[in-house]
C-alpha positions in Angstrom: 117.3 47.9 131.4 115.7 51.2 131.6 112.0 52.3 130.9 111.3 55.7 129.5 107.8 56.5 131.2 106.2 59.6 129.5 103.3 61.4 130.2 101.4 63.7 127.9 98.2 65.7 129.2 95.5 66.4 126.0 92.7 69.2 126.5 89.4 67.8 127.3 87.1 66.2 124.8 90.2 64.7 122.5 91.2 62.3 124.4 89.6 59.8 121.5 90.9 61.5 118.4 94.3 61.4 119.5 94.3 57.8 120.7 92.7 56.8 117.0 95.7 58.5 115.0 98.6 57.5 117.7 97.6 53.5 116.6 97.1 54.2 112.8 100.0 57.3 112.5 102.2 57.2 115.4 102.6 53.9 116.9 103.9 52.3 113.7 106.8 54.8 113.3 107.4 54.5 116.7 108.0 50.4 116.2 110.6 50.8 113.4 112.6 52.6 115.6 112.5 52.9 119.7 113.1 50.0 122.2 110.3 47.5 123.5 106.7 49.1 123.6 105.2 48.3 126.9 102.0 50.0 126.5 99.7 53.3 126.4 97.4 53.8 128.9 94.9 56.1 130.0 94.6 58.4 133.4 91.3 56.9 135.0 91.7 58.5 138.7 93.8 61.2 139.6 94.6 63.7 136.8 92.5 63.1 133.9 93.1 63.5 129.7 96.4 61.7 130.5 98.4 59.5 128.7 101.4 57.8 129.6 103.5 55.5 127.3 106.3 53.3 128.4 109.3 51.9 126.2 111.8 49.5 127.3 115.6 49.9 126.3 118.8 48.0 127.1 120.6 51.5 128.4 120.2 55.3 128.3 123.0 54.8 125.6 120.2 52.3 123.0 117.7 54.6 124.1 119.4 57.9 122.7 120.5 55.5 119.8 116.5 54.5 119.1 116.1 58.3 119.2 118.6 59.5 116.7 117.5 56.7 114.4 113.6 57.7 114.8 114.5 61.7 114.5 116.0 60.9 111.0 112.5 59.1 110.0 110.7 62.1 107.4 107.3 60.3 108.6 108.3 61.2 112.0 108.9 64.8 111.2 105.6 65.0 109.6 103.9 64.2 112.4 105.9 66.4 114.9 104.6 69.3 112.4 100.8 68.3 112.4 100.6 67.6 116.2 102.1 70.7 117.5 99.8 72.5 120.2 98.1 68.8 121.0 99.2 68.7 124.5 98.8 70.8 127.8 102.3 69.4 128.8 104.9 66.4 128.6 106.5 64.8 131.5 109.5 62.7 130.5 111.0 60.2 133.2 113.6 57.9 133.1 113.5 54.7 135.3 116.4 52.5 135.9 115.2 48.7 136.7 116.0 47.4 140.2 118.5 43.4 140.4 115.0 41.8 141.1 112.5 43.5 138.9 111.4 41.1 135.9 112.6 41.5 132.7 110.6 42.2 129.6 110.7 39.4 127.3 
């Protein structure tokens, strides 16, 4: 198993906007088509107007898989277009699960 951990810093002050159209616009296109969502959460401490989403896939190999499937998706591309310039910057890491870390179910 690997998780894809992602970070995404927003200005300041729309930190609520975007996390109101990532559940109604975002989030579904994202279930049709990536691995196992394992949550969005917010910075509280440390560097603020973060968000960090992580997914869950069997291998790199599903994961670029999940990808290609979801940069196919028209809806996807849509939003791509309309949310350009919405973050400061995007962090993508790639963690690989230790023997004894749990699984997700």
């Amino acid at each position: 198993m690997i998780l894809e951990h992602r970070t995404y810093t927003l200005p300041h002050g729309t930190m609520d906007k975007y996390l109101a159209r990532y559940e109604a616009e975002v989030l579904p296109i994202q279930k049709r088509h990536l691995g196992k969502f394992m949550g969005l959460f917010v910075a509280e401490t440390g560097l603020l107007n973060q968000v960090i989403s992580l997914w869950a896939y069997e291998s790199l190999a599903d994961r670029e898989q999940c990808r290609r499937n979801m940069d196919s998706d028209p809806a996807w591309h849509a939003f791509r277009e309309t949310n350009r310039g919405a973050f400061l910057s995007q962090e993508v890491k790639i963690l690989r699960a230790t023997s004894f870390s749990p699984q997700p179910a």
